[in-house]
N, C-alpha and C positions, 0 to 999 in steps of 0.2 A: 657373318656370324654375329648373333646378340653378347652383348658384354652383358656376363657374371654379375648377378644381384646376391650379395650375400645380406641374409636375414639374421635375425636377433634370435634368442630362442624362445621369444614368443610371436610367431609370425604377426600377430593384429597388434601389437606395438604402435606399427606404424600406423594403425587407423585409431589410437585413443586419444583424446585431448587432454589438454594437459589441466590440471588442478583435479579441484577437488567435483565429485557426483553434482551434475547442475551449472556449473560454473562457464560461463563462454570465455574461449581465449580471450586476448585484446584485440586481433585480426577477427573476429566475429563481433566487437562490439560487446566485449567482456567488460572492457574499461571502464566502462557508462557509467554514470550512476545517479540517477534522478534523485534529486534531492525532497523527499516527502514535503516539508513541513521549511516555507521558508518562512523568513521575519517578516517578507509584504502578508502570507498568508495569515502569520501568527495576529498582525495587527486587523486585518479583515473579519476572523472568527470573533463572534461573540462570543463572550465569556457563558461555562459552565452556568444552565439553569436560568438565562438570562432571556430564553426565551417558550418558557414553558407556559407563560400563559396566551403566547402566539396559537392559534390554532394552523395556520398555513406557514411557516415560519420560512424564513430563505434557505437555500440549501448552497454556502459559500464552493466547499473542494467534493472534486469526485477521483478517487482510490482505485486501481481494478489490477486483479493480478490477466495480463494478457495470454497465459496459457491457461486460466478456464474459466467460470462464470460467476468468479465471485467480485462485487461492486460493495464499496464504503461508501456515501454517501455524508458527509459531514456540515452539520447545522450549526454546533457551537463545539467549543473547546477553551481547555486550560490546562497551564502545568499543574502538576501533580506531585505528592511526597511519595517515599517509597510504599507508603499505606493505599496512596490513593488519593486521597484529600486533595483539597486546592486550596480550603480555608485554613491554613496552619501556617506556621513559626516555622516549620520543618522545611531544609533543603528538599529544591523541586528536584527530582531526578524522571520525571518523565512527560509526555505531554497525554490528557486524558481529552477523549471528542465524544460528542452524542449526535447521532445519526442514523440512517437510513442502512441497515445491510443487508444485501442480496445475495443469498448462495441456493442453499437450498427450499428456503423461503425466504422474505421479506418480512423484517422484522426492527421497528425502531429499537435501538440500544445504545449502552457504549462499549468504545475501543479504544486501545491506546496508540499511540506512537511506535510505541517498544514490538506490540504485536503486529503491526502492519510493517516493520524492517524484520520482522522472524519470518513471516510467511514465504512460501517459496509454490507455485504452480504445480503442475503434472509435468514439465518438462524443466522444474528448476527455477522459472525465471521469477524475480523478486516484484513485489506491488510495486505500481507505478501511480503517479499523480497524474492525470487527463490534464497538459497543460494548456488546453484548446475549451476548457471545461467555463461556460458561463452561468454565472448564480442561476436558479431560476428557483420557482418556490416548492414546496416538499409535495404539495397534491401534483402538481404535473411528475414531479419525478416517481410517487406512488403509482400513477397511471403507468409509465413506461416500464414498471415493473411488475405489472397486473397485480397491485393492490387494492 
């Protein structure tokens, strides 16, 4: 004779995970958590605007959410007040980058720090740093992204 399973009164209970819509437990590698933006990288980025009269400029960190096709591409950066700015008196509360991004087309801009820890994939998962990621200059990185 099989021994009695008694169930909840939601029978798929048992197959939810636990947190919040997106989230992995800690037994999936929930715990992670790449850190975007370290102090080695922050001293590596050129500062904002410092390389606009570069025509091939280097391309220092590469950004990509792993569940779909969207790639950052970062050239230079600086902290930022809550306006925006880098040149001001005003507490920095964010980090501002100018680079390369790839989703639905390829488009130089900028992006901040604050939106790249908001973003979240088609299955949840949050942007990650390419920590295997080597400088190389922006026309090679435009070729690889048919620009």
């Amino acid at each position: 004779m099989f021994p009695m399973r008694s169930f909840s009164a939601n029978p798929w209970q048992a197959y939810a995970l636990p947190g919040r819509a997106g989230e992995l437990p800690p037994e999936r590698g929930g715990d992670r958590h790449i850190q975007l933006l370290t102090k080695e990288l922050r001293k590596r980025l050129p500062a904002l605007y410092s390389q606009e009269d570069n025509p091939d400029p280097i391309v220092v960190a590469k950004f990509f959410t792993p569940d779909s096709s969207w790639t950052w591409y970062a050239i230079e950066g600086s902290p930022v007040d809550e306006d925006g700015y880098y040149d001001t008196d005003k507490p920095k509360t964010d980090f501002c980058f100018f680079g390369l991004v790839s989703g639905i087309e390829a488009e130089l801009g900028y992006f901040s720090l604050s939106e790249l820890e908001s973003v979240r994939g088609l299955f949840g998962l949050p942007v990650e740093r390419d920590l295997y990621f080597e400088p190389v200059r922006l026309s090679k990185v435009k070729s690889l992204c048919g620009v």
